[in-house]
C-alpha positions as CSV (number, residue, x, y, z in Angstrom):
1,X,-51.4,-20.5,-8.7
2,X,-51.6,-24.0,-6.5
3,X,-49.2,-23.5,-3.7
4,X,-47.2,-26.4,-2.7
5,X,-48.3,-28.2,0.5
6,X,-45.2,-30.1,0.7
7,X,-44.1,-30.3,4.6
8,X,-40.3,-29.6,3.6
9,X,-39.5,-26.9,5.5
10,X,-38.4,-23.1,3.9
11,X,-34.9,-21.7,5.5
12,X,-34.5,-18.0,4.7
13,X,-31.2,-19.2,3.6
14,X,-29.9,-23.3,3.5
15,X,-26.3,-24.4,4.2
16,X,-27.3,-27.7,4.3
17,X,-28.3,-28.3,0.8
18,X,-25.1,-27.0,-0.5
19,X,-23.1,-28.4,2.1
20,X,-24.4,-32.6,0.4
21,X,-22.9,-31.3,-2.5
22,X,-19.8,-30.8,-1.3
23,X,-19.3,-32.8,1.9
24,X,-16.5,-35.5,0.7
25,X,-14.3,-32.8,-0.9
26,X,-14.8,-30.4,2.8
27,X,-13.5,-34.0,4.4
28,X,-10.9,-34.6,2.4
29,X,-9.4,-31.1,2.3
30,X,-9.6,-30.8,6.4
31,X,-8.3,-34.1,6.8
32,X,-5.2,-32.4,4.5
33,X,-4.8,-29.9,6.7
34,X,-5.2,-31.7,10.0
35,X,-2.2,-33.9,9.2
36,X,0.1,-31.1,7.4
37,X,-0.7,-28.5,10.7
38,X,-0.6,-25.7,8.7
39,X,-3.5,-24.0,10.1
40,X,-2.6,-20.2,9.5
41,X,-1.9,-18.8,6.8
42,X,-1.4,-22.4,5.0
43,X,-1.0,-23.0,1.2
44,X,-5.1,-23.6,0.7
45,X,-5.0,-19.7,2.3
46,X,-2.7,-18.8,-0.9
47,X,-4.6,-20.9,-3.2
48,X,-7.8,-19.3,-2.2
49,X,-6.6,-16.4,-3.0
50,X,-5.5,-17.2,-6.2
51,X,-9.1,-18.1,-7.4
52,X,-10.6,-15.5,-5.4
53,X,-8.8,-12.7,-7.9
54,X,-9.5,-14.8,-11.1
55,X,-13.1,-14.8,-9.9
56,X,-13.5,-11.3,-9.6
57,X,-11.1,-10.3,-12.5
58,X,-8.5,-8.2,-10.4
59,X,-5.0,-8.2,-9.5
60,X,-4.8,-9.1,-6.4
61,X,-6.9,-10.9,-3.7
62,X,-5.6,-11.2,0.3
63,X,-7.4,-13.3,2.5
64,X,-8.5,-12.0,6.2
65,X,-10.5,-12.8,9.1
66,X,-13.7,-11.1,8.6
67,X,-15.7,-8.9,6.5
68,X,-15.1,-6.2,9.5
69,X,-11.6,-6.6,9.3
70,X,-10.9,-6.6,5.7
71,X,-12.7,-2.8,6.1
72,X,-10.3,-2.1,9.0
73,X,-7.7,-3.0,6.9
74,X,-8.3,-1.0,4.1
75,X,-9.3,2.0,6.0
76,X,-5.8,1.1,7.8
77,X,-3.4,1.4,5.0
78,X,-5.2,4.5,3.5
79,X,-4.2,6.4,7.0
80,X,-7.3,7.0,8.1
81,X,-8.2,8.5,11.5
82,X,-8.8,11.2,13.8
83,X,-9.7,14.2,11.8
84,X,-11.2,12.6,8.6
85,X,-14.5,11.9,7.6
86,X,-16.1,9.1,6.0
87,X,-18.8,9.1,4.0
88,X,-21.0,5.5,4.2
89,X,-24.9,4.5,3.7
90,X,-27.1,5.4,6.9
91,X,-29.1,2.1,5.7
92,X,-26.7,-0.6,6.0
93,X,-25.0,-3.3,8.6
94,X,-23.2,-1.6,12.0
95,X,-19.8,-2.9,10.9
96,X,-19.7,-0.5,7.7
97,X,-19.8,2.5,10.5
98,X,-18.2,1.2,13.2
99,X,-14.4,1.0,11.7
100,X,-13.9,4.5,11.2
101,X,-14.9,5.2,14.7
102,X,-12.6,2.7,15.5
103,X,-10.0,4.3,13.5
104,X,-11.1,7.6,15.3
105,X,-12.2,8.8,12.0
106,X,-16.1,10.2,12.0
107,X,-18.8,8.1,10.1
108,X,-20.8,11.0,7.9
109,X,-24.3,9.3,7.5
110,X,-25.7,9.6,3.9
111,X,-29.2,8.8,2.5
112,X,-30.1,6.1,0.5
113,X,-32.3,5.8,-2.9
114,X,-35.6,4.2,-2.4
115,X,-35.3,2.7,-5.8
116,X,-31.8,0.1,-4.8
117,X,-31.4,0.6,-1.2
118,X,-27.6,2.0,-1.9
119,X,-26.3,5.5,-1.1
120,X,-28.2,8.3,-2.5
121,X,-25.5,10.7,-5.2
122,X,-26.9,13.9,-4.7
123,X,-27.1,13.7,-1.1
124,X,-23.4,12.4,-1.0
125,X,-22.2,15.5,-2.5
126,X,-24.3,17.4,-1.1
127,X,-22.8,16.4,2.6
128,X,-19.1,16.7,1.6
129,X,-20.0,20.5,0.3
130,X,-21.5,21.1,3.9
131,X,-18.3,19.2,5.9
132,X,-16.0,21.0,3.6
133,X,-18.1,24.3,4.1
134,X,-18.2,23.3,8.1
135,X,-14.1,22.7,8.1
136,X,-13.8,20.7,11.0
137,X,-13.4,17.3,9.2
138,X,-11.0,16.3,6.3
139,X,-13.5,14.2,3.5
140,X,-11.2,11.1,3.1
141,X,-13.4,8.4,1.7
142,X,-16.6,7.3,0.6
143,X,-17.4,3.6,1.7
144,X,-20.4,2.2,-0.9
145,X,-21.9,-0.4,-0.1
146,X,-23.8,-2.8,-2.7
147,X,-26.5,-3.6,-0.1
148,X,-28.1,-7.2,-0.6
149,X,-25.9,-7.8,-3.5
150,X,-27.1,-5.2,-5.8
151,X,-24.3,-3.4,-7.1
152,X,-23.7,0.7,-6.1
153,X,-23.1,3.3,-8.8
154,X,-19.8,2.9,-8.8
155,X,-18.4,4.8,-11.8
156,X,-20.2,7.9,-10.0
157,X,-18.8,7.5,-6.7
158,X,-15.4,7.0,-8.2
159,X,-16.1,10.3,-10.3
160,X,-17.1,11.9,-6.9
161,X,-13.9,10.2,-5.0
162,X,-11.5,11.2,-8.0
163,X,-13.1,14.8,-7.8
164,X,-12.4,14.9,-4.5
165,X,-9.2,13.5,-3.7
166,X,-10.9,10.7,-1.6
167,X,-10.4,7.0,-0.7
168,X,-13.0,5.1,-2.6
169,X,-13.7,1.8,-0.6
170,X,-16.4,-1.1,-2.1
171,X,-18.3,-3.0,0.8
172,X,-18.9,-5.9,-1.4
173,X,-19.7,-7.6,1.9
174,X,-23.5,-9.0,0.3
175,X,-22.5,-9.2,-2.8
176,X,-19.4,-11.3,-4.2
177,X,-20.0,-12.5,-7.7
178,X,-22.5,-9.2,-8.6
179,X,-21.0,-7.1,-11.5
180,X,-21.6,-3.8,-13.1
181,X,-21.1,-3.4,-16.9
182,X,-19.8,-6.6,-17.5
183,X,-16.7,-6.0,-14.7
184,X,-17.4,-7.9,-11.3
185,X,-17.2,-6.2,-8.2
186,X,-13.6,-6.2,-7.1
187,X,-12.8,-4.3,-9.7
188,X,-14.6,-1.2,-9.2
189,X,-13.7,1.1,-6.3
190,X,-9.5,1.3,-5.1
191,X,-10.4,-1.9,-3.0
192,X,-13.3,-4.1,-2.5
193,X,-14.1,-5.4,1.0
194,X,-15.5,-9.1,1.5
195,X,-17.2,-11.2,3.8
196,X,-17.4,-15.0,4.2
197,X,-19.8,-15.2,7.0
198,X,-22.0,-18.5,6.2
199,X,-24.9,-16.8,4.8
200,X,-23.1,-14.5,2.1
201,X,-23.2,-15.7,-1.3
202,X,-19.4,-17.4,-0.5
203,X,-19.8,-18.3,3.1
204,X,-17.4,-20.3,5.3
205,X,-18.0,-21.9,8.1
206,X,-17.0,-19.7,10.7
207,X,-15.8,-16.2,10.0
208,X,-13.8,-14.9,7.1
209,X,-13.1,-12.2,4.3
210,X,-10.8,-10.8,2.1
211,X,-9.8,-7.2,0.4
212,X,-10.1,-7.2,-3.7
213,X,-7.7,-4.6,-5.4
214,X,-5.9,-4.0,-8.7
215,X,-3.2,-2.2,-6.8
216,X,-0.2,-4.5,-5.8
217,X,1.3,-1.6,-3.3
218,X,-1.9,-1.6,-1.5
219,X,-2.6,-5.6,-1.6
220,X,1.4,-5.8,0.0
221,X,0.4,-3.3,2.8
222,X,-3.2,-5.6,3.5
223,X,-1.2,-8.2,4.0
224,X,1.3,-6.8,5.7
225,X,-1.0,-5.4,8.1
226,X,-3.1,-8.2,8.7
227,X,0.0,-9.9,10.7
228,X,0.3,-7.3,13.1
229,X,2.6,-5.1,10.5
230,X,5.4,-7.7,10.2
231,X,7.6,-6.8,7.3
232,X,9.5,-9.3,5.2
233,X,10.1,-11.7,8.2
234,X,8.1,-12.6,10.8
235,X,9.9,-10.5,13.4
236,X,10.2,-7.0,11.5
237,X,7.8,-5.3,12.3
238,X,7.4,-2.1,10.3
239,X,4.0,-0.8,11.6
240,X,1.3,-1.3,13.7
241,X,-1.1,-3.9,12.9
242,X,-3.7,-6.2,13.9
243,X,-4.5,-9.8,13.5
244,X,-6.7,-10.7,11.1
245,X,-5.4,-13.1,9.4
246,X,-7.4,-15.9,7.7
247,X,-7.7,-19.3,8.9
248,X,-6.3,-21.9,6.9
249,X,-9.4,-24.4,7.4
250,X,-11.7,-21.5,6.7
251,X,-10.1,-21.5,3.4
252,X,-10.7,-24.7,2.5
253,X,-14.1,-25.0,3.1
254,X,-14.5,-22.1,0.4
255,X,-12.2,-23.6,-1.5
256,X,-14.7,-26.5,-2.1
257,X,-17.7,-24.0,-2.4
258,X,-16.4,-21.8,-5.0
259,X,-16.7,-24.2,-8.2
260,X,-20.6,-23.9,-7.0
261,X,-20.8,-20.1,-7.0
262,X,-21.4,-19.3,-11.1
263,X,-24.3,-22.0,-11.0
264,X,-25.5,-20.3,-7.2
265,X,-25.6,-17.0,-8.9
266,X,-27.7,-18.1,-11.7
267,X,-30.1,-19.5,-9.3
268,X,-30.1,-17.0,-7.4
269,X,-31.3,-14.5,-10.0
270,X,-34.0,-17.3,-10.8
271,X,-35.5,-17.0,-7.7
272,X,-35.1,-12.7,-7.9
273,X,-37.4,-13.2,-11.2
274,X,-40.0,-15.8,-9.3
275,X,-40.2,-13.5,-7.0
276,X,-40.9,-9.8,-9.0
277,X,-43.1,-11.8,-10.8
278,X,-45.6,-13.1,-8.8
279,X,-45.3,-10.1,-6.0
280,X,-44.9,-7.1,-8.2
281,X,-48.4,-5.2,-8.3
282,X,-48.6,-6.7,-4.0
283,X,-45.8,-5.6,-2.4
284,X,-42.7,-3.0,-4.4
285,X,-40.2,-5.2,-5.6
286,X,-36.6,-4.8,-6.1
287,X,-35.2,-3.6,-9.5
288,X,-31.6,-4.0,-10.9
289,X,-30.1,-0.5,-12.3
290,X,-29.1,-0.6,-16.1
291,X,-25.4,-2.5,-16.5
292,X,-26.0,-4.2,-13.2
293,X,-26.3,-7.9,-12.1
294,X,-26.6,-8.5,-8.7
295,X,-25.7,-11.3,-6.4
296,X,-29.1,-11.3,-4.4
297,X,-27.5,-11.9,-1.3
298,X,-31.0,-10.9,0.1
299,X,-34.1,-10.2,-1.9
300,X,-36.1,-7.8,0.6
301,X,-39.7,-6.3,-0.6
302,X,-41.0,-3.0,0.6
303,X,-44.2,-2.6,2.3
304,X,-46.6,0.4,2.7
305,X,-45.7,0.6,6.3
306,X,-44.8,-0.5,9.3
307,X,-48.5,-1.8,10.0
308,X,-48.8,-3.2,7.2
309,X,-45.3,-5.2,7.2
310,X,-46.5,-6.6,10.4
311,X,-49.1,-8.8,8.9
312,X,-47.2,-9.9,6.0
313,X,-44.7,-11.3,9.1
314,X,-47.8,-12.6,10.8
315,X,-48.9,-14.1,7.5
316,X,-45.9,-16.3,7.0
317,X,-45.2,-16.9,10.5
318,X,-48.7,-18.4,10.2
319,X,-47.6,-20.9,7.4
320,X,-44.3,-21.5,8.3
321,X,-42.3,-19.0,6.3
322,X,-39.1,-17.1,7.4
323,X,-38.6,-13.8,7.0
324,X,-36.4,-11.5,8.6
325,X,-35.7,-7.3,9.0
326,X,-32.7,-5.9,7.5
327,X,-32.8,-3.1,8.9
328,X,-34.5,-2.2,11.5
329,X,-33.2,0.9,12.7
330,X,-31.0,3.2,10.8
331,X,-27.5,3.6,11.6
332,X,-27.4,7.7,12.7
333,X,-30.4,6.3,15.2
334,X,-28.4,3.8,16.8
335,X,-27.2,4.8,20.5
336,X,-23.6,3.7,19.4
337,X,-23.4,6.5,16.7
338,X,-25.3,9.0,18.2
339,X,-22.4,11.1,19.4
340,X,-20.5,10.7,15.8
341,X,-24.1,11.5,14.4
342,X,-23.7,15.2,16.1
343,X,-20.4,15.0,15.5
344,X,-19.9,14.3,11.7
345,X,-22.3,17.3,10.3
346,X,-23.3,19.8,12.9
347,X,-26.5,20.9,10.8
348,X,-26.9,17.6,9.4
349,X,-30.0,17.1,6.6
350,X,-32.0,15.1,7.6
351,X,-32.4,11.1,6.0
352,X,-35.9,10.6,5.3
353,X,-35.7,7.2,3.0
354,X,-32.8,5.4,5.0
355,X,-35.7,6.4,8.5
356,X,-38.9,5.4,5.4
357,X,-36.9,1.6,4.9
358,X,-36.5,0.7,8.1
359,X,-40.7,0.6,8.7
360,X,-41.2,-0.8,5.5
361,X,-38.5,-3.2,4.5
362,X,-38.7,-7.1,4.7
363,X,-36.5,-9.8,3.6
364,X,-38.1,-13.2,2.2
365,X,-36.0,-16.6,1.8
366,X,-33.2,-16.5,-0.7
367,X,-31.1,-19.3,-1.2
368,X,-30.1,-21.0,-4.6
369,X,-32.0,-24.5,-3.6
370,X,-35.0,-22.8,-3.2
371,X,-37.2,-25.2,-5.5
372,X,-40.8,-23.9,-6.8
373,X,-43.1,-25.6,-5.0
374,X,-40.9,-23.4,-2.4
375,X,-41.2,-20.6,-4.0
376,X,-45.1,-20.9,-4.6
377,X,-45.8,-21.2,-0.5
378,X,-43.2,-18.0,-0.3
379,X,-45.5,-16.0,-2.7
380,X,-49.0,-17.2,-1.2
381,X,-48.0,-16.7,2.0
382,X,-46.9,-12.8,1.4
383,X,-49.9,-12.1,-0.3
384,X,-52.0,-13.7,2.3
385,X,-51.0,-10.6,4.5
386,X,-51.7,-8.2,2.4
């Protein structure tokens, strides 16, 4: 294989390229909402959500101010707090734990399968049997997330939820547009949370999310509570709240990028195939499980270890290639979660892969104007290091 030479810089992910596509229509639609003033919770808020729920295929989508705060929410209206636990990856972003303490609830770390990097079945049951055994803690719900935009096992986590009388919650965070047995996510799980951060698969320009669901009670309550629990006027107020609503230009800007997201996708999953195979036989690759189609929010290869990771980053450093860590340090190791570590499981098993991933686990460029020439340096430069 000749690999490119070209000097045009790689990005581990590229706003820029999209962002020409779509420029006029961004100008034209802020301009709108310049003159009109509506800048919260505008028309283009209501719109967006609109196509976000066609999109996905569910009832009901409600726009909010983060990824972090559509999990908040949803965690919110289920009554979730002191007393309860929640079961979530131990391999995953800090925001996925850090709600339920928030809440006052108690993150219950789980392990993660080597194989997709999303939480491990057997070892979720096997940790509600020991905090139901233990009796300190209340199981109440069971965040998956589809980490990097590869869809979780959701029919088995809502088997395990249903079993259990528990809250099943979708951190679709990395992965809007994946789907599982032809049904997108949004439409697995009682609610789905999203985030618009830029460099998500449908990214604003600031930050933004929303909450999926086919439940119209729950979708009333998200919204309710993301304006500080205001009933049916503006000065009821029936609850306690937050704000997190989303901001009308922030909706606009996806409102432009959305058209693009079926045609992202696709090249997306065009780059996921240059990449397992040119690298598979090198480096471990990522699979997809059977029924799934992921988003690729992140395409992330696995190393022997830790050592040996550290040349592949010298390697493209050398030549100019990004790469970046995701994760680097599990969550139940982090000094924030420490306490709720001890906490959630007194004789807690211990989580060998989601420790394994963290030494071995690196992420290469992934963006859907990745070109080949691109693509070529990526690959030359990975296997350089080995």
């Amino acid at each position: 294989m000749n690999a490119d030479t070209s000097p045009r810089p790689i990005g581990l992910f590229d706003m820029k390229a999209q962002q020409s596509l779509i420029r006029a229509e961004i100008d034209r639609r802020v301009a709108a909402i310049l003159d009109s003033g509506a800048f919260i919770n505008g028309p283009d808020v209501r719109e967006l959500e609109e196509k976000l729920a066609e999109f996905a295929g569910c009832a009901h989508a409600v726009g909010v101010s983060s990824g972090t705060d559509a999990l908040q929410i949803a965690m919110m209206a289920e009554n979730i707090g002191r007393g309860d636990a929640v079961f979530l990856p131990a391999f995953t972003y800090t925001a996925t734990a850090e709600v339920p303490l928030v809440l006052g609830a108690t993150p219950v770390f789980v392990d993660v399968a080597e194989d997709g990097f999303n939480i491990d079945l057997a070892d979720l049951r096997r940790r509600i049997a020991l905090v139901k055994e233990e009796g300190r803690l209340r199981p109440r719900a069971v965040v998956g997330v589809d980490l990097f935009g590869r869809p979780a096992d959701w029919p088995a986590i809502q088997e395990i939820c249903r079993a259990e009388g528990m809250f099943a919650l979708d951190d679709a965070a990395q992965a809007f547009g994946a789907a599982l047995h032809g049904r997108r996510l949004g439409q697995w799980g009682d609610a789905a949370a999203l985030s618009f951060y830029p460099t998500k698969t449908l990214g604003c320009y600031g930050d933004g999310g929303a909450i999926l669901t086919n439940d119209a009670g729950r979708a009333e309550l998200y919204r309710s509570l993301r304006t500080h629990g205001e009933g049916k006027t503006r000065y009821e107020v029936e609850r306690t709240g937050m704000n997190g609503r989303l901001d009308t230009l922030q909706a606009a800007i996806l409102l432009c990028k959305l058209p693009l997201l079926e045609q992202e996708l696709k090249d997306r999953a065009r780059v996921a195939r240059f990449y397992g195979q040119h690298l598979a036989g090198h480096v471990t690759v990522p699979g997809e499980m059977p029924g799934a189609e992921s988003a690729w929010g992140l395409y992330s290869i696995l190393l022997p270890d830790a050592e040996a990771r550290g040349r592949v980053q010298a390697a493209m450093q050398a030549r100019g290639v990004p790469s970046a860590i995701y994760y680097p340090k599990p969550l139940h190791r982090q000094p924030a979660y420490a306490k709720a570590h001890a906490e959630g499981l007194r004789q807690a098993p211990p989580l060998p892969v989601s420790e394994s991933l963290c030494q071995r686990i690196l992420s290469l460029p992934m963006h859907p104007y990745l070109d080949e020439g691109q693509l070529e340096r990526v690959v030359a430069a990975v296997t350089a290091g080995l």
